[in-house]
SELUMGU-253131 format. One line per field, with one value per atom (N, C-alpha, C): residue number from 1; residue in one letter; atom name; z, y, x. Coordinates in pm, whole numbers, m for minus. Atoms other than C-alpha are relative to their C-alpha. Example, Ala and Ser with C-alpha at 12.3 -4.5 7.8 and 13.67 -1.06 7.14 Angstrom:
2
resi	[1_1_1_2_2_2]
resn	[a_a_a_s_s_s]
name	[N_CA_C_N_CA_C]
zz	[0_780_0_m6_714_73]
yy	[m119_m450_120_m119_m106_109]
xx	[89_1230_90_m82_1367_m77]
***
This chain:
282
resi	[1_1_1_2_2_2_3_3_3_4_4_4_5_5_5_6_6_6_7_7_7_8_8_8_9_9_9_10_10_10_11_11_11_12_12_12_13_13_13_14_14_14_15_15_15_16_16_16_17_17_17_18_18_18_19_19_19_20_20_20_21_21_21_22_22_22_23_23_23_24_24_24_25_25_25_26_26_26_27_27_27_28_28_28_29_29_29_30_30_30_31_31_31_32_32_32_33_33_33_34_34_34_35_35_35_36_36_36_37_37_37_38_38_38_39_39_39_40_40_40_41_41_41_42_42_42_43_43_43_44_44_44_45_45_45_46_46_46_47_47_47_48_48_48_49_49_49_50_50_50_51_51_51_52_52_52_53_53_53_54_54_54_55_55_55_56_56_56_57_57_57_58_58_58_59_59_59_60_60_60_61_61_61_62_62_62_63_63_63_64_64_64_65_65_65_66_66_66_67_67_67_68_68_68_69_69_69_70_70_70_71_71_71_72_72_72_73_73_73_74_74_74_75_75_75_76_76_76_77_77_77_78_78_78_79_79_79_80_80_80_81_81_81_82_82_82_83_83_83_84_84_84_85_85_85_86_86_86_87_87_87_88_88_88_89_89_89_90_90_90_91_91_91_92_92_92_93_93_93_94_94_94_95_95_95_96_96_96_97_97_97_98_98_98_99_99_99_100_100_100_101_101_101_102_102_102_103_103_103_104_104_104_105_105_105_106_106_106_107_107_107_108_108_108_109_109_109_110_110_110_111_111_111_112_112_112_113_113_113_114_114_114_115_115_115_116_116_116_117_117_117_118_118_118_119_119_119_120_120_120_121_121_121_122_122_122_123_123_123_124_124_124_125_125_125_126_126_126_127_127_127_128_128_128_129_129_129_130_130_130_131_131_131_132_132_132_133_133_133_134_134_134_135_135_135_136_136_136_137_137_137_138_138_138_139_139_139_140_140_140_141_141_141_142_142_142_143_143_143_144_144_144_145_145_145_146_146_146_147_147_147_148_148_148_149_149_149_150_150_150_151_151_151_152_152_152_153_153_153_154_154_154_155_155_155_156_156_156_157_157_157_158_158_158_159_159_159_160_160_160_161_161_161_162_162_162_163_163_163_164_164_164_165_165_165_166_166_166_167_167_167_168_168_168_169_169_169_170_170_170_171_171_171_172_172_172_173_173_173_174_174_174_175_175_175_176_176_176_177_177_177_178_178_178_179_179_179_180_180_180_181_181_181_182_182_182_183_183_183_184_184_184_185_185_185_186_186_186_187_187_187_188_188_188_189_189_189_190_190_190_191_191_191_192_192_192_193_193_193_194_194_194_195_195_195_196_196_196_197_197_197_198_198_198_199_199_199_200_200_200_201_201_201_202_202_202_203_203_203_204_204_204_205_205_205_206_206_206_207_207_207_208_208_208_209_209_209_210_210_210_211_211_211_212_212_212_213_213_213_214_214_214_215_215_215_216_216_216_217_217_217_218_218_218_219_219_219_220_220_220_221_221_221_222_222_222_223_223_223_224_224_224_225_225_225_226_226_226_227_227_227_228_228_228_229_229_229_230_230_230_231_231_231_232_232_232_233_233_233_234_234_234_235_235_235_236_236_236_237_237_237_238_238_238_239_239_239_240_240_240_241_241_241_242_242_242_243_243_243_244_244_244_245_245_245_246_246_246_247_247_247_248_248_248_249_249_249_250_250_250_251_251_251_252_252_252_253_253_253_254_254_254_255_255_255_256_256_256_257_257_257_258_258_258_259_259_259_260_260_260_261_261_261_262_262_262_263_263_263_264_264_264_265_265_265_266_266_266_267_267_267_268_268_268_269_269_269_270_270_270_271_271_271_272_272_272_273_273_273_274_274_274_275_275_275_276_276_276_277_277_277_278_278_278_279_279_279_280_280_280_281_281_281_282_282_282]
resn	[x_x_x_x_x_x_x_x_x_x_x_x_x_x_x_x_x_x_x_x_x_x_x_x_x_x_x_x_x_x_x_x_x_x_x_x_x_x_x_x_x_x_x_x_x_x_x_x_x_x_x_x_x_x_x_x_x_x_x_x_x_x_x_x_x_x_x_x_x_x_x_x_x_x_x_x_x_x_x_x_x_x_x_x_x_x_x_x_x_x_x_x_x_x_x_x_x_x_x_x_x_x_x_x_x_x_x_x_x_x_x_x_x_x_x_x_x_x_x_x_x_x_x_x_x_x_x_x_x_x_x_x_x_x_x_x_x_x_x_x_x_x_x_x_x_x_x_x_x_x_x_x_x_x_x_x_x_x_x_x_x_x_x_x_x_x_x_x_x_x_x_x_x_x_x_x_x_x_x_x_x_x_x_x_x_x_x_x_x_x_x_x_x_x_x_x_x_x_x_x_x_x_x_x_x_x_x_x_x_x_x_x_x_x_x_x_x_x_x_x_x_x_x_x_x_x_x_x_x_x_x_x_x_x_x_x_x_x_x_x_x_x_x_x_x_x_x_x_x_x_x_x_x_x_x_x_x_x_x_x_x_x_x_x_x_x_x_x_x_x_x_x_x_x_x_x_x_x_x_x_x_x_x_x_x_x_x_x_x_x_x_x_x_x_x_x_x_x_x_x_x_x_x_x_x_x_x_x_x_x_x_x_x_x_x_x_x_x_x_x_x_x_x_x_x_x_x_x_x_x_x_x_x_x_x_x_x_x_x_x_x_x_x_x_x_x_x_x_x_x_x_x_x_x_x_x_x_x_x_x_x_x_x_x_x_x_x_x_x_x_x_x_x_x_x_x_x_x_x_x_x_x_x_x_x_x_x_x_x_x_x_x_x_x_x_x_x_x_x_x_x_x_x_x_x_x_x_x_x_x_x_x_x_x_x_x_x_x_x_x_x_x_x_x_x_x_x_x_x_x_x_x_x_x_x_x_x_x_x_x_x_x_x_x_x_x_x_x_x_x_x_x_x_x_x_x_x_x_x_x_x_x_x_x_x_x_x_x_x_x_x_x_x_x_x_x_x_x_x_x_x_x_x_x_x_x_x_x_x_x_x_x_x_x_x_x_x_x_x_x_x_x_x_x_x_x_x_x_x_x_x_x_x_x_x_x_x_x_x_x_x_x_x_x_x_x_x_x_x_x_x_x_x_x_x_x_x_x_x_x_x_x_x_x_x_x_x_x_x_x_x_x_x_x_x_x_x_x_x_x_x_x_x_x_x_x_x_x_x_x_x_x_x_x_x_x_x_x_x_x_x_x_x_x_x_x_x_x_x_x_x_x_x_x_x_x_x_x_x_x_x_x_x_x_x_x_x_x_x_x_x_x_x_x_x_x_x_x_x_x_x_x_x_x_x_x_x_x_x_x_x_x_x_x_x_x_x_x_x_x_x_x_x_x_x_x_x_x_x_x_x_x_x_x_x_x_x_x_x_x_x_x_x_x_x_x_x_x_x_x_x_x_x_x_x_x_x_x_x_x_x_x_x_x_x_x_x_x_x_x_x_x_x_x_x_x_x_x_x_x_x_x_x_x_x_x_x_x_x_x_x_x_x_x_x_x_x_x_x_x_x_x_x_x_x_x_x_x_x_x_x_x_x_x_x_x_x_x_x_x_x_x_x_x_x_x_x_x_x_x_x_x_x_x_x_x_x_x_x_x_x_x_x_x_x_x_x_x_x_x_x_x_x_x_x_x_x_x_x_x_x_x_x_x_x_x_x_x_x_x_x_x_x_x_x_x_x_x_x_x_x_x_x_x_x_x_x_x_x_x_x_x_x_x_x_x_x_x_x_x_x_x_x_x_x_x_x_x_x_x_x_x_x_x_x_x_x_x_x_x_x_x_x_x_x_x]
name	[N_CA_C_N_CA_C_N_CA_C_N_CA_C_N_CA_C_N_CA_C_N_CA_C_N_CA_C_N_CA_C_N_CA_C_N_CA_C_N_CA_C_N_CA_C_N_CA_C_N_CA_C_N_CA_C_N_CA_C_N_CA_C_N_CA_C_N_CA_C_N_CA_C_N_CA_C_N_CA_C_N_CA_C_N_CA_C_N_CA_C_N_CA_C_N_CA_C_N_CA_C_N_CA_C_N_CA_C_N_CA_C_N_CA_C_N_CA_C_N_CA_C_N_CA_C_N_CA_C_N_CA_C_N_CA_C_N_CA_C_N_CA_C_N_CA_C_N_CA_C_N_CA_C_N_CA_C_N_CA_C_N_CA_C_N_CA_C_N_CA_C_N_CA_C_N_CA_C_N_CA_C_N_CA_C_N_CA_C_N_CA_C_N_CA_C_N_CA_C_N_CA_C_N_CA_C_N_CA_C_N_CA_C_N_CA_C_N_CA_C_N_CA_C_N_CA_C_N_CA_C_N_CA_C_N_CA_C_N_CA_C_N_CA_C_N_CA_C_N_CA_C_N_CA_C_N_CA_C_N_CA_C_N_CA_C_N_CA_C_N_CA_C_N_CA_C_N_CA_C_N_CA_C_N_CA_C_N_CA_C_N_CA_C_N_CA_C_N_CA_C_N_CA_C_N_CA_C_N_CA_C_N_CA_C_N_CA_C_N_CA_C_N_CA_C_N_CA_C_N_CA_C_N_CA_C_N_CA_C_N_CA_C_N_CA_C_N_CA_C_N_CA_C_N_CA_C_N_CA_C_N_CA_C_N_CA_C_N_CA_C_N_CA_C_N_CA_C_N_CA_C_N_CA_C_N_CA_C_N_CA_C_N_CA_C_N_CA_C_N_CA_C_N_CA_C_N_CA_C_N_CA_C_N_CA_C_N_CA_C_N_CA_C_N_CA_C_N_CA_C_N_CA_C_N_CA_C_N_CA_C_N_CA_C_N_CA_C_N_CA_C_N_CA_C_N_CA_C_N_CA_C_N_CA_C_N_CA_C_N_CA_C_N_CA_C_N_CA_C_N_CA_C_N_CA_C_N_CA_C_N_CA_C_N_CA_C_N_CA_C_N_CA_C_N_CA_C_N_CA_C_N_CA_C_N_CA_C_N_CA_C_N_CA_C_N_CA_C_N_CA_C_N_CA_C_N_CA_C_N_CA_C_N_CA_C_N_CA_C_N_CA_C_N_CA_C_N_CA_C_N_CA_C_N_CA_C_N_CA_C_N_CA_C_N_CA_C_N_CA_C_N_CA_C_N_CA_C_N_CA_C_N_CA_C_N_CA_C_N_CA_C_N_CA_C_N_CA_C_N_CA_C_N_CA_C_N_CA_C_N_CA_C_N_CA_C_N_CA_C_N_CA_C_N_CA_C_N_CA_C_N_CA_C_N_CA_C_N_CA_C_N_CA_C_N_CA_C_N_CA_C_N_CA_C_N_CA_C_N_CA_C_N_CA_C_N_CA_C_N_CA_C_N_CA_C_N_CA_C_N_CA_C_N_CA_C_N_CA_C_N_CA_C_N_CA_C_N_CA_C_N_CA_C_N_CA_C_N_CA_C_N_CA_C_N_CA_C_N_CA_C_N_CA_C_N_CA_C_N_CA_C_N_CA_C_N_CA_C_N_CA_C_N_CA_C_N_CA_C_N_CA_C_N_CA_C_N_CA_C_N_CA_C_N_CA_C_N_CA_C_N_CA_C_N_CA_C_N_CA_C_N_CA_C_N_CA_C_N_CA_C_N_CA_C_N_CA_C_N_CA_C_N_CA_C_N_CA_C_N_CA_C_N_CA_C_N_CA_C_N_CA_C_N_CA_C_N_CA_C_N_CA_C_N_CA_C_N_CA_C_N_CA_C_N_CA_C_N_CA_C_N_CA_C_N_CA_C_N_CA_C_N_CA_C_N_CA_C_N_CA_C_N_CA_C_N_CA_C_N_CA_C_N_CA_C_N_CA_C_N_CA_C_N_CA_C_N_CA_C_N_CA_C_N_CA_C_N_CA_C_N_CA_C_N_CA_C_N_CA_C_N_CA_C_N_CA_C_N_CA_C_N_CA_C_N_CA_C_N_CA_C_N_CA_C_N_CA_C_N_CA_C_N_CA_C_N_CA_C_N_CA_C_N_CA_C_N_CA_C_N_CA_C_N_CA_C]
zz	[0_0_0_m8_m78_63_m48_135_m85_41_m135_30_12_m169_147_m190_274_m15_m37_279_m13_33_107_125_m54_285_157_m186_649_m2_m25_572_20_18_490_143_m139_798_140_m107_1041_27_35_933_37_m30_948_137_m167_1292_m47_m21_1136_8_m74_1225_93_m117_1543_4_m22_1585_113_m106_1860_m23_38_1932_174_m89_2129_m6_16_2204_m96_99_1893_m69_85_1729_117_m53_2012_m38_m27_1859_m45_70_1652_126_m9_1943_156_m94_2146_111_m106_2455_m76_92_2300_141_m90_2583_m2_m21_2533_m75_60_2284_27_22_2434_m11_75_2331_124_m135_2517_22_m33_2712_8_m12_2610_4_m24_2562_129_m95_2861_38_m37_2906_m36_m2_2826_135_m99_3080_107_m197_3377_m40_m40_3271_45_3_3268_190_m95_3585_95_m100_3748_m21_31_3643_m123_36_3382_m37_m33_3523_m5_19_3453_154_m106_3733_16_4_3826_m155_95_3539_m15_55_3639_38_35_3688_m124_101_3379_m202_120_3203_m69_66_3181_125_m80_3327_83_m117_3561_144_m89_3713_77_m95_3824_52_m61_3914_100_m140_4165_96_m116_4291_46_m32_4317_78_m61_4444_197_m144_4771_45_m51_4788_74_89_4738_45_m28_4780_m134_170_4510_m89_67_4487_m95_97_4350_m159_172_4023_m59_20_4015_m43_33_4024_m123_106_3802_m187_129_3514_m39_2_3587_m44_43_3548_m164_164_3249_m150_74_3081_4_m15_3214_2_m31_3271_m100_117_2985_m110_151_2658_m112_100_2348_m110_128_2019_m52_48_1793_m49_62_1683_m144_126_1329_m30_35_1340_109_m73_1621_m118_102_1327_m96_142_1065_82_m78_1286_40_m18_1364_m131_172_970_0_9_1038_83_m134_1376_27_m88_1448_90_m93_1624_122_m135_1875_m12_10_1932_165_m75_2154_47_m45_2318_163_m94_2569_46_m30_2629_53_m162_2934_m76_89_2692_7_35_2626_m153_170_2227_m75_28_2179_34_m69_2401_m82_63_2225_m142_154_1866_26_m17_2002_37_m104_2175_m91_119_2022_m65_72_1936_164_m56_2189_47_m14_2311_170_m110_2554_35_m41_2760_111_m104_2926_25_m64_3154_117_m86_3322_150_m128_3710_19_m133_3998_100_m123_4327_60_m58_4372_109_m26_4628_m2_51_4635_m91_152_4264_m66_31_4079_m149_130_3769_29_m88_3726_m127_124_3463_50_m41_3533_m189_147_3232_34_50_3109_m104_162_2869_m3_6_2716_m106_134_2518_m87_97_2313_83_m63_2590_160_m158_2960_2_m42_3096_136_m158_3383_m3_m49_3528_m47_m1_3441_1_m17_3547_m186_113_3269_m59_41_3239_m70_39_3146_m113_131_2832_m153_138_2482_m96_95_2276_m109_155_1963_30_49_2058_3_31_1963_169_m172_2260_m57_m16_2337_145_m140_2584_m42_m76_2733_150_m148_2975_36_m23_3077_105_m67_3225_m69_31_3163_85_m100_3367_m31_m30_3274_m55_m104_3333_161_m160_3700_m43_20_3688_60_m72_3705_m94_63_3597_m15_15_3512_20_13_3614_58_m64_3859_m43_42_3837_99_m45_4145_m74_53_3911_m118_98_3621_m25_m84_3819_m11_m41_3927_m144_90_3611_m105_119_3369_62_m71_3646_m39_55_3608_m138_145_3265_m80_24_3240_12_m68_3428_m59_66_3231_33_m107_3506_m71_25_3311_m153_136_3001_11_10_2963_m53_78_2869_m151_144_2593_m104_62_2449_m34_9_2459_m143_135_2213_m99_178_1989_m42_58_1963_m106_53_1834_m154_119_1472_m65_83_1444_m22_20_1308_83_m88_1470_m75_63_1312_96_m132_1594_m103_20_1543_92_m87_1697_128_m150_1948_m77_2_1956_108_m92_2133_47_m54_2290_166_m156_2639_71_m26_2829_41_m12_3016_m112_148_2663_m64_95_2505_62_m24_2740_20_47_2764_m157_185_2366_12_39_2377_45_m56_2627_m86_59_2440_m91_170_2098_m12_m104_2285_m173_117_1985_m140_127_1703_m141_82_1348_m46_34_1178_m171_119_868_m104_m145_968_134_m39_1283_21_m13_1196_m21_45_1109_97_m111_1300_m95_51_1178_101_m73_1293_m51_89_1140_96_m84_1193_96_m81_1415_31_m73_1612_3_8_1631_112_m111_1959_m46_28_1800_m132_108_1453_58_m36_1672_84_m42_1893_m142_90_1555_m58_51_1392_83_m70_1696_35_m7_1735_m143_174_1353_m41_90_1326_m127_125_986_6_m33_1021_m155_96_797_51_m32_815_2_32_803_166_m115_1071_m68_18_1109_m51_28_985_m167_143_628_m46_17_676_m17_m24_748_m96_137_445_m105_118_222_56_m51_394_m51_49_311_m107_162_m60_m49_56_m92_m8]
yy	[m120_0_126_m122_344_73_m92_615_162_m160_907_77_m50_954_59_m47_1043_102_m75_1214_133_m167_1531_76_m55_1557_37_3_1457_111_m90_1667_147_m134_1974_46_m30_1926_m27_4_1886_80_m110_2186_123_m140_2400_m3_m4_2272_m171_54_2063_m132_120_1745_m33_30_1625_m57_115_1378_m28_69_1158_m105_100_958_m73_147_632_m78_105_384_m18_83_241_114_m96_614_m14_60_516_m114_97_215_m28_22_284_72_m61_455_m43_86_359_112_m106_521_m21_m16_669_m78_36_501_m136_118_135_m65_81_85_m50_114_m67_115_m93_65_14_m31_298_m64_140_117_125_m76_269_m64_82_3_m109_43_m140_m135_85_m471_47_m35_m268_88_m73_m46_m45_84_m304_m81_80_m531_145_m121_m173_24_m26_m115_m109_121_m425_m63_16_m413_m163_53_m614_m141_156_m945_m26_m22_m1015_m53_14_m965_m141_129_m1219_26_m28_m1252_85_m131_m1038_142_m144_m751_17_m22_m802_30_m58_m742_178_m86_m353_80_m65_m128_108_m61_67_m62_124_m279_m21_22_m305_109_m135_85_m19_19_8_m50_98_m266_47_m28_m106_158_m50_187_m3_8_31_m70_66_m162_72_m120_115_127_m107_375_114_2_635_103_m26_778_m86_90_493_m12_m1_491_153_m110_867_17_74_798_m85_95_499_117_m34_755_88_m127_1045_m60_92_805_m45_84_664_98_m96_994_178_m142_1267_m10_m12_1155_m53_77_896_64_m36_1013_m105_52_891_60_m78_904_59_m49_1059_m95_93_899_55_m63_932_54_m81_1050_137_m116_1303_111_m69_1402_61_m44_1406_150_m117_1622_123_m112_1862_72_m124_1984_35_m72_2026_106_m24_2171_32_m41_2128_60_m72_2376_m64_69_2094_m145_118_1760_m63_96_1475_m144_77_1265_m75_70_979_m46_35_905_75_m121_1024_83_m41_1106_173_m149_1482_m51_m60_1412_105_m49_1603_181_m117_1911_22_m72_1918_54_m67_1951_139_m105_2257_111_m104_2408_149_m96_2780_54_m43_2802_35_m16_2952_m77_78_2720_m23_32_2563_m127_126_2230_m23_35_2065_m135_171_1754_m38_25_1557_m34_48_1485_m50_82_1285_29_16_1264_122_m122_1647_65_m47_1846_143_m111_2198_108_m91_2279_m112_88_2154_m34_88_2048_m105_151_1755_5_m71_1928_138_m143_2156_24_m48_2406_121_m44_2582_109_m101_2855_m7_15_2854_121_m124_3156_m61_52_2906_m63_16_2886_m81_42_2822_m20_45_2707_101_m81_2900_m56_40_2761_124_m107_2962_m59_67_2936_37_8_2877_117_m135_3205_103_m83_3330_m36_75_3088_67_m90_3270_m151_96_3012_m31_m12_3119_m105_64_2942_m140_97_2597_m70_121_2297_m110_124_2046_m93_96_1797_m132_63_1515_m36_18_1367_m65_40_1103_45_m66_1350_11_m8_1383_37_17_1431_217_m212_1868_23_m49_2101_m26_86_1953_m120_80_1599_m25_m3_1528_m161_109_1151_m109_130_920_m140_108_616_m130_110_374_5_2_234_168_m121_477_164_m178_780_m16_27_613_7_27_584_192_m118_942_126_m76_1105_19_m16_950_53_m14_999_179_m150_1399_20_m20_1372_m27_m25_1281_106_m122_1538_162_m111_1808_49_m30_1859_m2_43_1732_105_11_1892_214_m91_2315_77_m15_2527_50_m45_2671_m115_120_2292_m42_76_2198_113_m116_2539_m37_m41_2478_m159_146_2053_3_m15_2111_0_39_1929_m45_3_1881_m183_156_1508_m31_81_1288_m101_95_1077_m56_123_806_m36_70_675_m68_100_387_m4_m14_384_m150_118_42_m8_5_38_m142_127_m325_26_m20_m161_94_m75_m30_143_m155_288_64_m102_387_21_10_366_71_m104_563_122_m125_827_74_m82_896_25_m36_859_188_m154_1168_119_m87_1334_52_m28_1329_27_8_1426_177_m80_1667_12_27_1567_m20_23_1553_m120_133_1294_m36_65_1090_8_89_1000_105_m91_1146_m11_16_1044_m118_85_780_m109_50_510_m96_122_320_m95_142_m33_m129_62_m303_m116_186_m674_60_m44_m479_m152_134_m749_74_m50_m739_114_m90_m560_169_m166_m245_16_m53_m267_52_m47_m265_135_m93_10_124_m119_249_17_m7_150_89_0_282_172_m161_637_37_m46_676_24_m8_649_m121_105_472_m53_105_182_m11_m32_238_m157_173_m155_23_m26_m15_5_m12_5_153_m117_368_42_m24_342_16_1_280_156_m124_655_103_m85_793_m55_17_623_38_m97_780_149_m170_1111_23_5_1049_74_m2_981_112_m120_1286_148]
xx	[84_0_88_m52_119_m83_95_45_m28_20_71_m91_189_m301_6_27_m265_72_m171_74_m33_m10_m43_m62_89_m339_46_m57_m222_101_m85_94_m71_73_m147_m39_78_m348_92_m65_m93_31_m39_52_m80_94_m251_m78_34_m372_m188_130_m696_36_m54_m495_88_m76_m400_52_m92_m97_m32_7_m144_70_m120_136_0_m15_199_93_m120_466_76_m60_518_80_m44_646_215_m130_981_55_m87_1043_141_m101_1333_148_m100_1507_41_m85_1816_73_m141_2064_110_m132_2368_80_m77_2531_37_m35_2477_m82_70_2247_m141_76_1967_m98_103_1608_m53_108_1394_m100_135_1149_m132_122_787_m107_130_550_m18_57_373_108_m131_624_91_m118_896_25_10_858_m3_m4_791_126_m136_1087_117_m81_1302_1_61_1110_48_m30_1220_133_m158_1576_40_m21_1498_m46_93_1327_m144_194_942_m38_79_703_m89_86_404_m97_85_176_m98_168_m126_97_m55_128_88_m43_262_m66_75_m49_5_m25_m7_76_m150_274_m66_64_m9_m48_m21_m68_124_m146_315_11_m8_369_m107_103_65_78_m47_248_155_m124_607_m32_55_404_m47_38_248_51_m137_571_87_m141_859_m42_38_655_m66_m38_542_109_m126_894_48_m58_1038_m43_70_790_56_m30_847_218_m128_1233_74_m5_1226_m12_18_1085_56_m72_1289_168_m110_1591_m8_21_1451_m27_m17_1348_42_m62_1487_187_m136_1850_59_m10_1897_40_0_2043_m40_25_1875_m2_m16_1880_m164_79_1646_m134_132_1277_m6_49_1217_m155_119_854_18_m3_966_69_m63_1229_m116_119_931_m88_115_695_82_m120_993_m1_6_984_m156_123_595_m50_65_558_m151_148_158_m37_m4_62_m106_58_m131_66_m68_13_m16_53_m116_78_m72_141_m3_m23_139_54_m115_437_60_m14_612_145_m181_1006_m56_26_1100_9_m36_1148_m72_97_852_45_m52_969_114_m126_1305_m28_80_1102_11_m4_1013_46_m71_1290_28_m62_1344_m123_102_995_m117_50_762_m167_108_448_m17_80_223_57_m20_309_m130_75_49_32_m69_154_m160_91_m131_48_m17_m130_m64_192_m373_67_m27_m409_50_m75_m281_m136_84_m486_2_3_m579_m21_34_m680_m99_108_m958_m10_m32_m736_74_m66_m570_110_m101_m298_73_m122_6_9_m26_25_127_m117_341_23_m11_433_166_m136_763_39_m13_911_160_m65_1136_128_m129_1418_m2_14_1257_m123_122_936_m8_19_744_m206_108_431_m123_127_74_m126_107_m253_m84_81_m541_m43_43_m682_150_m74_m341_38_m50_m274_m12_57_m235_m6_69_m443_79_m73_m240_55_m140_57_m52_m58_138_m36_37_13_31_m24_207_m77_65_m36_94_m28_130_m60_83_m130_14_m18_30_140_m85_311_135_m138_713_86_m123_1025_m32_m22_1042_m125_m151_1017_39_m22_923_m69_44_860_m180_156_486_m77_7_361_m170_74_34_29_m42_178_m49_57_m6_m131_130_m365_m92_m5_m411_m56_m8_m321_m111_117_m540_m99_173_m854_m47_39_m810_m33_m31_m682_m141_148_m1007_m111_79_m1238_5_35_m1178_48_m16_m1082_m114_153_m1450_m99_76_m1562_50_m98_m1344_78_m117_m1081_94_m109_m823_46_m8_m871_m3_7_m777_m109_118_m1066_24_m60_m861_6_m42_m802_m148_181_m1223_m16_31_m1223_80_m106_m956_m9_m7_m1034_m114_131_m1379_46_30_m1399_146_m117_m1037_9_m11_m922_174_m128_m670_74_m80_m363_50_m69_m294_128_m145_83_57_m50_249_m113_86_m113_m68_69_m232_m98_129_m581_m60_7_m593_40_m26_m553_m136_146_m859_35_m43_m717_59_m35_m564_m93_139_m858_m143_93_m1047_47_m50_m805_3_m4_m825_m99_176_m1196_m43_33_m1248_87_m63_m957_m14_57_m1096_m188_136_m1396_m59_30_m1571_74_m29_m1403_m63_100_m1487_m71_64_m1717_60_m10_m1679_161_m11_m1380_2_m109_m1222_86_m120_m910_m7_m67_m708_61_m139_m478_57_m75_m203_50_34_m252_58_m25_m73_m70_m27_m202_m152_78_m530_m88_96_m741_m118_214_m1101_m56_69_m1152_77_m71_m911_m78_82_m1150_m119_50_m1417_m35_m9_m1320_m8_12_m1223_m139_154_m1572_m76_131_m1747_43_m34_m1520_m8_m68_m1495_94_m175_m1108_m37_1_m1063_132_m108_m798_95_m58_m493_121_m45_m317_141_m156_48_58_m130_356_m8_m38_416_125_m142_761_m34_35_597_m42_13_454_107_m113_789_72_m81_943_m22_72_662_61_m61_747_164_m142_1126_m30_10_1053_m61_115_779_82]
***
């Protein structure tokens, strides 16, 4: 399958804001520590063997990596998870992702990332924007998201009412190591996070205005996990119809056709690496 017939279009709309990238695991998989080679750990068993120096847990915590962070949580404490990711993406040198590279010659001025890495943040360094990192469990405020403004060089905390819409939003609601570490990582934080991410806590009021009808290009997001799959849902929460958006899925199982059938993503059967080789060639 060629993706020409997409490429223009998606490239167009990424560009002009009426397509959202939403990116997942699989857009890390090509990338390693300049230190020793081995690959960053982003998908759910990568992350608990990483998490566990390596060795697999019991089986039912090795179903998804919010299941083990629970349990190394009310073990450990929930430094240790917090620790574990700040180690893993804040201190870590890695190399480059090639769709972080691709999206770097587009810069979308919104972009939807679940993955806790900065590659996303460094796209933008030099260019002035928004960061939004999800939290739980915080008390005292009645979001469940630390927001950021950056004038290309530093980050400084701001409340909602102060956000200039214009710029460029990078969300990350699953959290990241900078500019202060802040993380989604146990079932705990999962429970809490969808729970007001239902309720609209989670979600900026500036971001409910500017999502309204836009389409979504899932990359490397495989939807065979229930908390992933209800975090997109709320996220793509007014989106457009017929489709809203796309996912590239290679190999998709029945419960991820069924899920796109029922949001109206239209299922594109490719590895995302096949997109970034059309993008090369174009």
């Amino acid at each position: 399958m060629t993706f020409t017939h997409f490429l223009t279009q998606w490239q167009s709309g990424l560009i002009d804001g009426s397509i959202v990238p939403y990116l997942g695991p699989g857009v890390l998989a090509d990338v390693t520590s300049t230190l020793d080679s081995r690959t960053m750990p982003a998908s759910s068993e990568q992350l608990i063997l990483a998490m566990n120096n390596g060795l697999p847990m019991a089986p039912k915590l090795m179903y998804e990596f919010p299941r083990a962070a629970m349990n190394v949580e009310l073990k450990r404490g929930r430094a240790a998870v917090t620790r574990f990711l700040d180690t893993t993406y804040g201190e870590t040198r890695w190399t480059r992702a090639a769709v972080h590279e691709w999206l770097a010659t587009l810069h979308p001025p919104y972009v939807i990332d679940i993955n806790r890495d900065t590659q996303l943040l460094d796209s933008y360094d030099g260019i002035p924007h928004l960061l939004i990192l999800g939290c739980a469990r915080i008390g005292g405020t009645d979001y469940r998201f630390k927001l950021y403004v950056s004038d290309g060089r530093s980050y400084r905390e701001i409340p909602p009412e102060q956000a200039d819409a214009t710029l460029p939003v990078l969300f990350k609601p699953m959290g990241a190591p900078r500019p202060q570490p802040s993380y989604i990582a146990s079932d705990a934080d999962y429970v809490d996070y969808i729970t007001e991410l239902m309720g609209g806590f989670a979600v900026p009021a500036f971001i409910k205005t500017r999502r309204r009808g836009k389409r979504y290009l899932l990359l490397g997001m495989r939807l065979n996990r229930d908390s992933e799959r209800m975090v997109l849902s709320d996220l793509l929460h007014d989106a457009a119809t017929e489709p809203a958006g796309w996912a590239l899925i290679a190999d998709p199982n029945d419960k991820e056709r069924r899920f796109c059938k029922r949001i109206g993503i239209e299922l594109i059967e490719e590895e995302v690496t096949a997109l970034i080789g059309e993008a090369l060639l174009s």
